[in-house]
MARLO-902773 format. One record per residue (C-alpha): residue in three letters; chain; x, y, z. Coordinates in steps of 0.5 Angstrom, whole numbers, m for minus. Example, Ala and Ser with C-alpha at 12.3 -4.5 7.8 and 13.67 -1.06 7.14 Angstrom:
2
<r aa="ALA" ch="A" xx="25" yy="m9" zz="16"/>
<r aa="SER" ch="A" xx="27" yy="m2" zz="14"/>
end
This chain:
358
<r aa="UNK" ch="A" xx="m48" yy="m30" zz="m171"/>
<r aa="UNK" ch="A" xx="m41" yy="m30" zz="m172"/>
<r aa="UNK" ch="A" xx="m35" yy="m32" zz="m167"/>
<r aa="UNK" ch="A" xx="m32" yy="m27" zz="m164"/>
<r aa="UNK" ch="A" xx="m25" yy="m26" zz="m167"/>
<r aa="UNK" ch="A" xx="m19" yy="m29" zz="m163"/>
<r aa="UNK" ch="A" xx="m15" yy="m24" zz="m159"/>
<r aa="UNK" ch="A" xx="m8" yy="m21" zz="m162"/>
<r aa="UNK" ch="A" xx="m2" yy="m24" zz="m162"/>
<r aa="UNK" ch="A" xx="1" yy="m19" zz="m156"/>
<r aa="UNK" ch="A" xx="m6" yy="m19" zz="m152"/>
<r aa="UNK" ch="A" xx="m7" yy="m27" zz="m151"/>
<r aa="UNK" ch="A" xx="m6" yy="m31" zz="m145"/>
<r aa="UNK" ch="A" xx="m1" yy="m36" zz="m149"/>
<r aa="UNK" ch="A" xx="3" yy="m30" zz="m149"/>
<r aa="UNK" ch="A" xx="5" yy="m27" zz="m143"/>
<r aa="UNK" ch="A" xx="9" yy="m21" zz="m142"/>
<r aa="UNK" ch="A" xx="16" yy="m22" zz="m140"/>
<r aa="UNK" ch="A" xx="19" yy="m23" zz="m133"/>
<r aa="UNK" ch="A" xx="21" yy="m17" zz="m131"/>
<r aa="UNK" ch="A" xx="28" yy="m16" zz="m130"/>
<r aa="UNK" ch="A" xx="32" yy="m19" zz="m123"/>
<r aa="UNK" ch="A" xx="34" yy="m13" zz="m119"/>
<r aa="UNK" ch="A" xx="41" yy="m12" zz="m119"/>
<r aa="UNK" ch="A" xx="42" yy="m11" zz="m111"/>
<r aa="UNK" ch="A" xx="39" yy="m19" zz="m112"/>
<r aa="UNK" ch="A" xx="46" yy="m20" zz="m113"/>
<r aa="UNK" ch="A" xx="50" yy="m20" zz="m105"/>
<r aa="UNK" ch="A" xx="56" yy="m17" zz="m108"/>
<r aa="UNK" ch="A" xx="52" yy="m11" zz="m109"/>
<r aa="UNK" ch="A" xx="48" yy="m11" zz="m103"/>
<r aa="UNK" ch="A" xx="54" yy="m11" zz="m99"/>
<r aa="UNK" ch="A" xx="58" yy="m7" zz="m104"/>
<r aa="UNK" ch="A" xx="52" yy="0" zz="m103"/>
<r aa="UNK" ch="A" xx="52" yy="m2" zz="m94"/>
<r aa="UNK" ch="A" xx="60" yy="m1" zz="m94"/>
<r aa="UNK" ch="A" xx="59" yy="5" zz="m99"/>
<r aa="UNK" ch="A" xx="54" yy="8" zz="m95"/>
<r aa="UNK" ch="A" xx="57" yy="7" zz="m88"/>
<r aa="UNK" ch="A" xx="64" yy="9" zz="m90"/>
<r aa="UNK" ch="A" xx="61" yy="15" zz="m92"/>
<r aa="UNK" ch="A" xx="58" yy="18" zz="m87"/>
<r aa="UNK" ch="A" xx="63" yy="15" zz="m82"/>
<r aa="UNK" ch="A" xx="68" yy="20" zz="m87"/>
<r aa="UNK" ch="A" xx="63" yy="25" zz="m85"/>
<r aa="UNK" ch="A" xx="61" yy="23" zz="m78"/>
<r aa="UNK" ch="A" xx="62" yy="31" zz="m76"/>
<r aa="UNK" ch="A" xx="58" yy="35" zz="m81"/>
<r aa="UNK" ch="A" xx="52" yy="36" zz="m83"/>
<r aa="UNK" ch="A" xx="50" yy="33" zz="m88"/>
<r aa="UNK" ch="A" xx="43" yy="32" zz="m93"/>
<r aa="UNK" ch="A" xx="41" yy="26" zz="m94"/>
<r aa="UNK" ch="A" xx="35" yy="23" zz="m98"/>
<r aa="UNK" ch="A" xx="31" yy="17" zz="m101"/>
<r aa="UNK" ch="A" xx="29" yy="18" zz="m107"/>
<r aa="UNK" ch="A" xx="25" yy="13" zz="m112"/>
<r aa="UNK" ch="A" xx="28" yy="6" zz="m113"/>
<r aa="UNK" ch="A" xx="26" yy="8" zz="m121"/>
<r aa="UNK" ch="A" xx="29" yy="14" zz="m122"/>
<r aa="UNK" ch="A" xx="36" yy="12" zz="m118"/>
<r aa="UNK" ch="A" xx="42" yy="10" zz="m124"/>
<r aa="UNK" ch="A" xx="45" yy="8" zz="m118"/>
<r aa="UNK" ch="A" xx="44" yy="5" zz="m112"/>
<r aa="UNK" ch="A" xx="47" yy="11" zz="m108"/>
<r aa="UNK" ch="A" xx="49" yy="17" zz="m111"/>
<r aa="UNK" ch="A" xx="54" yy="22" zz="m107"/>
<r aa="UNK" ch="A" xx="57" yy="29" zz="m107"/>
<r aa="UNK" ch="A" xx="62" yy="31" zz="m101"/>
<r aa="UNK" ch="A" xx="56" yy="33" zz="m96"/>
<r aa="UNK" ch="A" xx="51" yy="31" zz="m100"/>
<r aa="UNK" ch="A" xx="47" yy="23" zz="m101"/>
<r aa="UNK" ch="A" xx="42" yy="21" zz="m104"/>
<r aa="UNK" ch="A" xx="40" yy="13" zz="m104"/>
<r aa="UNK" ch="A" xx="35" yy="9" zz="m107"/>
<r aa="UNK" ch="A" xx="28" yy="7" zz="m104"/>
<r aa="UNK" ch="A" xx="30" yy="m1" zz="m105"/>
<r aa="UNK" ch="A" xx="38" yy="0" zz="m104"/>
<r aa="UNK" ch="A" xx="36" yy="2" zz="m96"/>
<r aa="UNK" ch="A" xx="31" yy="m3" zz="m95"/>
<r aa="UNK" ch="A" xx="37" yy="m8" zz="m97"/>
<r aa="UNK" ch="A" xx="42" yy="m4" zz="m92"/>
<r aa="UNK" ch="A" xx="37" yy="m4" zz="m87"/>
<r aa="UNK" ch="A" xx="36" yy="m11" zz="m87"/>
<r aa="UNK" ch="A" xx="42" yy="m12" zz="m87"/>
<r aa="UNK" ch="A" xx="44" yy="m7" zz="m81"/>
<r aa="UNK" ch="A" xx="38" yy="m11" zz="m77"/>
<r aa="UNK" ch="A" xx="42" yy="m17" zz="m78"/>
<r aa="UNK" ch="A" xx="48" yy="m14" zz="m75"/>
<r aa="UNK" ch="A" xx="45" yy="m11" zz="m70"/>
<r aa="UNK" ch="A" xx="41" yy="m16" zz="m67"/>
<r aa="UNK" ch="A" xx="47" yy="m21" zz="m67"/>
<r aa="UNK" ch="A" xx="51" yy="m17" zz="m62"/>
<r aa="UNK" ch="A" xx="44" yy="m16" zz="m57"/>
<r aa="UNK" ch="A" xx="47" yy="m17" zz="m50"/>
<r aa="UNK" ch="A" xx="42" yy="m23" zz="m47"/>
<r aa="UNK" ch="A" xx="38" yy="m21" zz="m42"/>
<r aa="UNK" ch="A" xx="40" yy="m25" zz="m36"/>
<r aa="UNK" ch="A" xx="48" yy="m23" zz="m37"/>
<r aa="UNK" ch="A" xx="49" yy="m17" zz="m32"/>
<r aa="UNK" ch="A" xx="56" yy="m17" zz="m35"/>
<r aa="UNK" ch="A" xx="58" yy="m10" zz="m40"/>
<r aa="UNK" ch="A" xx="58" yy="m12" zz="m46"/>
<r aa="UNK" ch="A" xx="63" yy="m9" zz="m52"/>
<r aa="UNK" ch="A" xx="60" yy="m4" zz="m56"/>
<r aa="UNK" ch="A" xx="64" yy="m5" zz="m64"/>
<r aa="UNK" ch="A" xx="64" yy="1" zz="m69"/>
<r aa="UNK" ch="A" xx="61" yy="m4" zz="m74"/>
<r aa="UNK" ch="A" xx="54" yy="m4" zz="m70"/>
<r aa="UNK" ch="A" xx="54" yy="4" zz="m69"/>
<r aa="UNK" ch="A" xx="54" yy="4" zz="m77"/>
<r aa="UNK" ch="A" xx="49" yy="m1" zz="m77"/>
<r aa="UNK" ch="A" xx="44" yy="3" zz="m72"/>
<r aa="UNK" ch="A" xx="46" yy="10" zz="m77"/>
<r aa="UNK" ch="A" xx="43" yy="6" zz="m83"/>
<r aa="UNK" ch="A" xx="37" yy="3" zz="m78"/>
<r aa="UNK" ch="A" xx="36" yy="10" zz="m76"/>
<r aa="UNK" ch="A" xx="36" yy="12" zz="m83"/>
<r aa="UNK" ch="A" xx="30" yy="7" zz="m85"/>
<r aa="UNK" ch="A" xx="26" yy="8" zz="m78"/>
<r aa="UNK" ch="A" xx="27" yy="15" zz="m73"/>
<r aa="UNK" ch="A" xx="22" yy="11" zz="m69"/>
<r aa="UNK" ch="A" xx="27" yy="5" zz="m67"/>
<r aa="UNK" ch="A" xx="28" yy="5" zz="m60"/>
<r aa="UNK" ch="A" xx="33" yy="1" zz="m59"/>
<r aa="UNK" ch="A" xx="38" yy="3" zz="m64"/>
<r aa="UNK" ch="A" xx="36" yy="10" zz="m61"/>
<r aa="UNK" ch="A" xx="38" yy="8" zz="m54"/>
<r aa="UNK" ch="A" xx="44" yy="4" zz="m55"/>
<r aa="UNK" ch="A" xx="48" yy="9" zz="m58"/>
<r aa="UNK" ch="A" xx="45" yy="12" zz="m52"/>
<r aa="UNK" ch="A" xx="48" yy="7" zz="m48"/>
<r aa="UNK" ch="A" xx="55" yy="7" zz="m53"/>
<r aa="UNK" ch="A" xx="56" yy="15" zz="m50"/>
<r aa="UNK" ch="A" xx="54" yy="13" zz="m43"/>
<r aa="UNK" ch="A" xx="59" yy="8" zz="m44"/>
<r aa="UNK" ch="A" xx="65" yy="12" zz="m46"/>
<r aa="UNK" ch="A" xx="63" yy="17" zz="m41"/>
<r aa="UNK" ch="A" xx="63" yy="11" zz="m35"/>
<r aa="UNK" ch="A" xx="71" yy="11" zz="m37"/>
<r aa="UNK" ch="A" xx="72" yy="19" zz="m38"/>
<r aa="UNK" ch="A" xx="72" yy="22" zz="m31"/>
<r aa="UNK" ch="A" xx="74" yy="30" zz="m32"/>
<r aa="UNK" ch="A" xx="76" yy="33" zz="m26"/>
<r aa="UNK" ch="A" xx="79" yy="40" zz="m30"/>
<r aa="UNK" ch="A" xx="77" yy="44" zz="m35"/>
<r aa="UNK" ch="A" xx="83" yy="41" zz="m39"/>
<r aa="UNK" ch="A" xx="80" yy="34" zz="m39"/>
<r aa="UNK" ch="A" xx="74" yy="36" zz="m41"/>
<r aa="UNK" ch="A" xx="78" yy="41" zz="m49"/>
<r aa="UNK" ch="A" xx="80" yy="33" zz="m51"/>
<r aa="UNK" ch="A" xx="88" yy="33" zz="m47"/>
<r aa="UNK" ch="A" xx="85" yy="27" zz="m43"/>
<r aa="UNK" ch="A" xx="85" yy="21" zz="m48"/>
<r aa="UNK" ch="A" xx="78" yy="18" zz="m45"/>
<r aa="UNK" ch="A" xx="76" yy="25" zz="m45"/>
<r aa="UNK" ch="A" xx="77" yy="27" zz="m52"/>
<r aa="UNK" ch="A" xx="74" yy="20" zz="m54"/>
<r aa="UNK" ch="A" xx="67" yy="21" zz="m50"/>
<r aa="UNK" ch="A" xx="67" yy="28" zz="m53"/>
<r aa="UNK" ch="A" xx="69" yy="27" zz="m60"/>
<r aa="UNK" ch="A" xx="63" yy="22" zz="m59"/>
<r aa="UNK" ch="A" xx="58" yy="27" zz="m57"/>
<r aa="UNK" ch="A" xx="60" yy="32" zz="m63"/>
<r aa="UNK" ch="A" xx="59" yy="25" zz="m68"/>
<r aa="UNK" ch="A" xx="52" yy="25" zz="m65"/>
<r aa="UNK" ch="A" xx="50" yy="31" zz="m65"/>
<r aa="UNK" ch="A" xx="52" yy="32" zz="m73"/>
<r aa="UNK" ch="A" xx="48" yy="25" zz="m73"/>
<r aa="UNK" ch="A" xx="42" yy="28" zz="m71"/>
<r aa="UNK" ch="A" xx="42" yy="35" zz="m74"/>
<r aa="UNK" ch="A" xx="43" yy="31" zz="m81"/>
<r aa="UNK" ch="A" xx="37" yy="27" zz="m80"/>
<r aa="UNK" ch="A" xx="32" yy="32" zz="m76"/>
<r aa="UNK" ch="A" xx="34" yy="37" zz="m82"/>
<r aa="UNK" ch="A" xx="34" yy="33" zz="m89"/>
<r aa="UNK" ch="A" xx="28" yy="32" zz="m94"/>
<r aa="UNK" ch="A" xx="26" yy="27" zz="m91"/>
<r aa="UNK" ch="A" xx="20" yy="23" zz="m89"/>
<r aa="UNK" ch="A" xx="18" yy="22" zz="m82"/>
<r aa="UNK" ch="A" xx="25" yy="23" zz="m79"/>
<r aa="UNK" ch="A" xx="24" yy="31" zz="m78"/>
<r aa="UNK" ch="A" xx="18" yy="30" zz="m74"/>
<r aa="UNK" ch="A" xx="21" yy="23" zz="m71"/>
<r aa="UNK" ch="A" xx="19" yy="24" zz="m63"/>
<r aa="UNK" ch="A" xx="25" yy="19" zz="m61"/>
<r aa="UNK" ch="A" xx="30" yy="23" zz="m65"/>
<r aa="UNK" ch="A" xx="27" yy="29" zz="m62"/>
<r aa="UNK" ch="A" xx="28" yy="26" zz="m54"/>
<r aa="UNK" ch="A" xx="35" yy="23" zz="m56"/>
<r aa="UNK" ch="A" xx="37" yy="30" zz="m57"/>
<r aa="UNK" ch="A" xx="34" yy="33" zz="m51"/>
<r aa="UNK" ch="A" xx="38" yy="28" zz="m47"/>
<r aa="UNK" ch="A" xx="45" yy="28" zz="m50"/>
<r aa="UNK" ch="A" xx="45" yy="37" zz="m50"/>
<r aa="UNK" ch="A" xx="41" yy="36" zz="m43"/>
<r aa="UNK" ch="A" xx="47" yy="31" zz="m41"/>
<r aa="UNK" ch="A" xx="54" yy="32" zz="m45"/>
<r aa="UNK" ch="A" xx="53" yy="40" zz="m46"/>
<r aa="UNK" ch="A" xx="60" yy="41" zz="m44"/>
<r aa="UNK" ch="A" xx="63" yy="37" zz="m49"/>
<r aa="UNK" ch="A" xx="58" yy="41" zz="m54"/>
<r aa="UNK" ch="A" xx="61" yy="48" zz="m52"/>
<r aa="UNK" ch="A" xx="68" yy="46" zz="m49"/>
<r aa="UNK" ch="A" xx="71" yy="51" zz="m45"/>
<r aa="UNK" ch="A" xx="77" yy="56" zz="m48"/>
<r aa="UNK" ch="A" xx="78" yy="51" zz="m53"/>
<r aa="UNK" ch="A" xx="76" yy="50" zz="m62"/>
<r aa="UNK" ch="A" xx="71" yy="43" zz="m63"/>
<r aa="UNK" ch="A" xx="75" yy="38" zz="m68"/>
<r aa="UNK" ch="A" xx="73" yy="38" zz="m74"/>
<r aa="UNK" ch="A" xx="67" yy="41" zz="m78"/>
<r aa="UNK" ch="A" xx="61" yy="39" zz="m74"/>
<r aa="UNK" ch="A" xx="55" yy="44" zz="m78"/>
<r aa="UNK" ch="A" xx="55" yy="49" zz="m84"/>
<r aa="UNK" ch="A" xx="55" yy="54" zz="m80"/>
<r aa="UNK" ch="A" xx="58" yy="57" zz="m74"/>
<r aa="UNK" ch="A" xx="61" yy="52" zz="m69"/>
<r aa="UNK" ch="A" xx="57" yy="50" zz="m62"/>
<r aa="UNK" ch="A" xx="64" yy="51" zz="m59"/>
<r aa="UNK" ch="A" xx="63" yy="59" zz="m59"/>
<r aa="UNK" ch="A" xx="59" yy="59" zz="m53"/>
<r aa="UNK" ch="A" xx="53" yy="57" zz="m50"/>
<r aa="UNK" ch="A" xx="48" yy="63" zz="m53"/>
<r aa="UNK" ch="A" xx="51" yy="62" zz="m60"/>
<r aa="UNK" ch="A" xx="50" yy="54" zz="m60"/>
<r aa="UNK" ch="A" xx="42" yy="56" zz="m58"/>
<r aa="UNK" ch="A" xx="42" yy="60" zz="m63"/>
<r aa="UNK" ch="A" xx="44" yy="54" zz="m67"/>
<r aa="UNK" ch="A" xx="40" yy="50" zz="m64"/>
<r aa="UNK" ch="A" xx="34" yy="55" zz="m66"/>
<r aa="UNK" ch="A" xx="36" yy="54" zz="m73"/>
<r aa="UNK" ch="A" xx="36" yy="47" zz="m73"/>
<r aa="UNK" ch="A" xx="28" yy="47" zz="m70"/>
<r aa="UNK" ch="A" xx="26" yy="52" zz="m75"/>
<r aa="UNK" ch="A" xx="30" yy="47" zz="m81"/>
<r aa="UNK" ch="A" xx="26" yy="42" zz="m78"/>
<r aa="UNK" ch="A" xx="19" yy="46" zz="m79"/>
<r aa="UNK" ch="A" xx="21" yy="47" zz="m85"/>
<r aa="UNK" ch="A" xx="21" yy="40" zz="m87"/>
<r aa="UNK" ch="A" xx="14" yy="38" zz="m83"/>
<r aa="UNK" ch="A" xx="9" yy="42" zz="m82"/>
<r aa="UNK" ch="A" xx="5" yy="43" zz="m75"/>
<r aa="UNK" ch="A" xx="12" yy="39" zz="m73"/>
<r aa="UNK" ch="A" xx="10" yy="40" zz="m64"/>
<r aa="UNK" ch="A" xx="16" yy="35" zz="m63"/>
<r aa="UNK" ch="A" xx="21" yy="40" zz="m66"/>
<r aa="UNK" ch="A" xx="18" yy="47" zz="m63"/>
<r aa="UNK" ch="A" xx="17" yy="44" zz="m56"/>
<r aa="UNK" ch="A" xx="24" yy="42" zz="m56"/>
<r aa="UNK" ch="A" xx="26" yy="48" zz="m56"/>
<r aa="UNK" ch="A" xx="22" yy="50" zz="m49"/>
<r aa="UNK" ch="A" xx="26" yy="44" zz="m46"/>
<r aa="UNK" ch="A" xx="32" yy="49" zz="m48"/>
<r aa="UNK" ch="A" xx="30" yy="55" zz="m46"/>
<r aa="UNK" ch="A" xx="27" yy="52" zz="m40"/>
<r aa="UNK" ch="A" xx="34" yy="49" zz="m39"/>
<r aa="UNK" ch="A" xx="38" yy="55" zz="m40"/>
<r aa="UNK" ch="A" xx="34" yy="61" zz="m38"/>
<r aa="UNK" ch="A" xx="40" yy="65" zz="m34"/>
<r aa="UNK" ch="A" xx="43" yy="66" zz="m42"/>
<r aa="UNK" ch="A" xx="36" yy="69" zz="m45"/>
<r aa="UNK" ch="A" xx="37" yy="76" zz="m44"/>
<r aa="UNK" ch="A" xx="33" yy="81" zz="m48"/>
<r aa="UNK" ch="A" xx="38" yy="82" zz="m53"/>
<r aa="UNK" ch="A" xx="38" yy="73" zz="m55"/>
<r aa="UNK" ch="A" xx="31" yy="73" zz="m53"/>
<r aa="UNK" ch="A" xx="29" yy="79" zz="m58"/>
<r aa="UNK" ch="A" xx="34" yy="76" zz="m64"/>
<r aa="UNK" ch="A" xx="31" yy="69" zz="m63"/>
<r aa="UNK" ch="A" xx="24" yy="73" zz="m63"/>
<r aa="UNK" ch="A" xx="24" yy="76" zz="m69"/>
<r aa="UNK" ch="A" xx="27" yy="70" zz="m73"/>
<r aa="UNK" ch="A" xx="21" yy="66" zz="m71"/>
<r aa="UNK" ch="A" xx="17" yy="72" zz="m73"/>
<r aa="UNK" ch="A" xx="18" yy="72" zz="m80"/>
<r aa="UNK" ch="A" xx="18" yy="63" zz="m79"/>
<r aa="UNK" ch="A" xx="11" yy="65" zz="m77"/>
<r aa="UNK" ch="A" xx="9" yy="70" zz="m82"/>
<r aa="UNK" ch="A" xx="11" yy="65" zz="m88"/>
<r aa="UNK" ch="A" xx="7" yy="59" zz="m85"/>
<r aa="UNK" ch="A" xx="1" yy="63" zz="m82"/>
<r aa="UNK" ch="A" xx="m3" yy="57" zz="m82"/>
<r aa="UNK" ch="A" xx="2" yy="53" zz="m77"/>
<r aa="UNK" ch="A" xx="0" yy="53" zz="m70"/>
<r aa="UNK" ch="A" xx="5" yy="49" zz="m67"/>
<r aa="UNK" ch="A" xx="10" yy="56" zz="m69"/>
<r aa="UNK" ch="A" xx="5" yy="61" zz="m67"/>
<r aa="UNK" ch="A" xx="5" yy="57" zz="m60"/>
<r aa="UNK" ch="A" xx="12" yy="57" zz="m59"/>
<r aa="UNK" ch="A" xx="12" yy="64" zz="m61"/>
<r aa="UNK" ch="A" xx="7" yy="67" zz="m56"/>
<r aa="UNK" ch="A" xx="12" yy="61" zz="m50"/>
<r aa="UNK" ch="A" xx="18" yy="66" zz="m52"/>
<r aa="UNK" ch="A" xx="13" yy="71" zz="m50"/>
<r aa="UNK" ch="A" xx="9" yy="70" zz="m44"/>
<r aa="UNK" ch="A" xx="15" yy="66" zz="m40"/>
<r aa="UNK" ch="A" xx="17" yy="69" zz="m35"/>
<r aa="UNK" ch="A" xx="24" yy="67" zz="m33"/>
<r aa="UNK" ch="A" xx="27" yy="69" zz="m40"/>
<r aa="UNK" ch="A" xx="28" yy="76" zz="m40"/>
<r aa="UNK" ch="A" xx="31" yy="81" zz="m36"/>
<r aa="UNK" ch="A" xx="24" yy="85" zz="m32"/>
<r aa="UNK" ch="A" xx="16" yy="85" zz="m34"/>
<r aa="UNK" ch="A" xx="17" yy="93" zz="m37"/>
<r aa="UNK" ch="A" xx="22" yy="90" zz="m43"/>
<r aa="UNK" ch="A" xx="17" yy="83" zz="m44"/>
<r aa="UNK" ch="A" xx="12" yy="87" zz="m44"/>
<r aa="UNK" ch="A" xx="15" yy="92" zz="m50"/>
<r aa="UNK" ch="A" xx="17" yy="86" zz="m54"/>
<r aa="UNK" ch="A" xx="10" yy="83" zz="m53"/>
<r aa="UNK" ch="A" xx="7" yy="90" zz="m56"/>
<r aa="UNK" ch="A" xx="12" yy="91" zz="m61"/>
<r aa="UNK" ch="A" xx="11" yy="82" zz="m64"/>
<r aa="UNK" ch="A" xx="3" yy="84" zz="m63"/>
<r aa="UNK" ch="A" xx="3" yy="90" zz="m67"/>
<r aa="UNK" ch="A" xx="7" yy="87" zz="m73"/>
<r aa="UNK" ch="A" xx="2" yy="81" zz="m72"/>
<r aa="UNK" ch="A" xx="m4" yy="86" zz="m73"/>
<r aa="UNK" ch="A" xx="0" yy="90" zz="m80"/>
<r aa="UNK" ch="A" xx="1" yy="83" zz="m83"/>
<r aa="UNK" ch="A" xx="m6" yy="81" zz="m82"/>
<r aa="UNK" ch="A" xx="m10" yy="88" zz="m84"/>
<r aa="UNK" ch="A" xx="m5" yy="88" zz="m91"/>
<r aa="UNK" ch="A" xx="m6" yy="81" zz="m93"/>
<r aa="UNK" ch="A" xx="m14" yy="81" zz="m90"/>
<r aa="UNK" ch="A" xx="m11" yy="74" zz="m86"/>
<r aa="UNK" ch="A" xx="m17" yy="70" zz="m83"/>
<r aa="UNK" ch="A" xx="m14" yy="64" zz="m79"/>
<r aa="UNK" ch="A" xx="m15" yy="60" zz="m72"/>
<r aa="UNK" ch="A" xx="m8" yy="60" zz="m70"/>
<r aa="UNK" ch="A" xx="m6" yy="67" zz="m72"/>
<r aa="UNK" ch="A" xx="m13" yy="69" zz="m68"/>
<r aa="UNK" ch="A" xx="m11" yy="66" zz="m62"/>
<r aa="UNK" ch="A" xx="m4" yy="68" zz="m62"/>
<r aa="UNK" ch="A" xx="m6" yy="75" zz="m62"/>
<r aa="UNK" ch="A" xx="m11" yy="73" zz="m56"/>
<r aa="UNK" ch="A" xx="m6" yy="71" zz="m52"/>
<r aa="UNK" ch="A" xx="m2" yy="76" zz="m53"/>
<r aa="UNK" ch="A" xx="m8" yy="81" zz="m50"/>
<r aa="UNK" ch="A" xx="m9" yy="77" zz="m44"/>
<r aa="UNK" ch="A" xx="m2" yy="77" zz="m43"/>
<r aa="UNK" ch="A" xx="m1" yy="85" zz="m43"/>
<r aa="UNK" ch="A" xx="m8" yy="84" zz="m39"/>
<r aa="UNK" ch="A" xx="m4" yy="80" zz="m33"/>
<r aa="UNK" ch="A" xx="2" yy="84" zz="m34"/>
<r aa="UNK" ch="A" xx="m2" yy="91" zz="m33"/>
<r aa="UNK" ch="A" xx="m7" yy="88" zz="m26"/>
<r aa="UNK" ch="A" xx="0" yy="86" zz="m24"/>
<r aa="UNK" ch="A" xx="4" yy="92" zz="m24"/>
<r aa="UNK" ch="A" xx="m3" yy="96" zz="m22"/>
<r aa="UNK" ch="A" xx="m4" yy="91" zz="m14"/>
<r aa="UNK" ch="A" xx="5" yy="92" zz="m14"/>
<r aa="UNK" ch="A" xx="3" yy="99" zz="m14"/>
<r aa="UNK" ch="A" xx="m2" yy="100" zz="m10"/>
<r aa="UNK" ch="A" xx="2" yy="95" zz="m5"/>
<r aa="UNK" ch="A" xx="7" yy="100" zz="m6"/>
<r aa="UNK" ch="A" xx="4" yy="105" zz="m4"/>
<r aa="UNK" ch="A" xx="1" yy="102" zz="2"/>
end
């Protein structure tokens, strides 16, 4: 029996492949370089909407790439900013025994942008940009209208806050990103500051400085602003299906503002989510929120009209699934609650009725 024969040169244990090139962000020149270039960069656009995302470190000539509202930055280049934003961060920790106040500098806000960026979930860089706005807002007490347009110099600072902040969130709730769309703590985080700071979002009788979304300006009025912000639920549950978290935002919403949804809002909103619902009719997270517009007694302006609407969403529903022979759980149970709804409605009017009459 013959030996077997030797392994190839290039096969062989005693000739290793070679070492992998160092990555270039090994270099701490570099990695302070792309964390300056990163934050400068959202700092220059702190009132815009812009689209952020992270690509693969392998197809990423450069660790961030850029264009006016648009960056794209490399998985390993946001490690190593992230990394380095947590250590800036954790150094400017308040202790805990110390009760006293303490300063909340620029360079920690940016390091909780790129920490947010890396983690949505991160509590604590959530809460203290929380505590910065309640810090600004502690110094800024407006007692008229004026106060509140920007001409109070704390005020206009507390206010130029709250529209950064805003920009912030639309940016990552909206971007192709990975988990930041259906982010819990990114979704509460703007509930508070528009539950809390929505006059310095909607100011009266004055223009919002600088451009703080693509398109209209939350300072045209309470109904154009939710509207946006309807806009922003719907990007939202673009990016990530069976996003519960951005549609039950919007209920917060409604359920804070109901004198502004008239039948005309309410109808316009309506038939923007009735189209979102026919081109995701597997997504049961927007044919529920569908059906609360519909049932919720305090955003319309009487039953007759509600029950209208209700009949007319309905019957559009049943010409969608007859022409496409559509069979899917969600969709069926909206249409039961729909007739459960007109049910109720008709008994209601029916015993208001016979009270009537009595």
């Amino acid at each position: 029996m013959s030996p077997p024969s030797p392994s190839p040169p290039h096969l062989s244990s005693r000739h290793p492949s070679p070492p992998s090139p160092p990555s270039p962000l090994n270099s701490p020149e570099l990695r302070s370089s792309t964390y300056t270039t990163l934050t400068s960069h959202l700092h220059t656009h702190r009132l815009s909407t812009l689209s952020l995302e992270i690509l693969p470190s392998s197809s990423c000539p450069t660790p961030i790439q850029h264009d006016n509202l648009n960056l794209a930055i490399s998985k390993s280049a946001l490690i190593h900013t992230f990394l380095t934003a947590r250590e800036i961060f954790l150094s400017h920790l308040p202790s805990p025994p110390d009760p006293t106040p303490t300063p909340l500098p620029y360079k920690v806000g940016s390091a909780t942008k790129i920490i947010l960026l890396y983690d949505p979930e991160h509590l604590s860089a959530a809460n203290w940009r929380k505590r910065r706005i309640s810090q600004l807002a502690s110094h800024s007490r407006p007692s008229q209208e004026n106060d509140v347009c920007g001409q109070d110099a704390s005020a206009a600072e507390l206010r130029l806050a709250v529209h950064e902040e805003w920009a912030f969130l639309t940016s990552l709730l909206t971007s192709p990103l990975h988990r930041h769309a259906k982010s819990a703590t990114l979704w509460w985080h703007r509930c508070w500051l528009v539950r809390n700071y929505i006059d310095y979002l909607i100011p009266h009788n004055c223009v919002a400085e600088g451009s703080v979304s693509r398109g209209r300006s939350p300072a045209d009025g309470l109904p154009a602003f939710l509207r946006a912000e309807m806009d922003v639920i719907l990007q939202a549950a673009e990016r990530h299906k069976a996003n519960y978290h951005a549609f039950h935002y919007g209920r917060r919403l409604l359920r804070l503002y109901p004198e502004v949804w008239g039948y005309e809002e309410k109808g316009e909103v309506v038939e923007k989510l009735r189209r979102w619902c026919f081109a995701h009719p597997r997504d049961g997270s927007g044919w529920g929120f569908l059906a609360f517009l519909l049932r919720h007694d305090g955003l319309v302006m009487d039953s007759a009209k509600r029950k209208g609407l209700i009949g007319k969403v309905s019957h559009q529903t049943r010409e969608f699934v007859a022409a496409l022979r559509w069979k899917g759980e969600s969709l069926e149970w909206f249409l039961r609650e729909m007739d459960n709804t007109t049910k109720q409605a008709d008994a209601i009017s029916m015993e208001n009725r016979v009270g009537g009459i009595g």
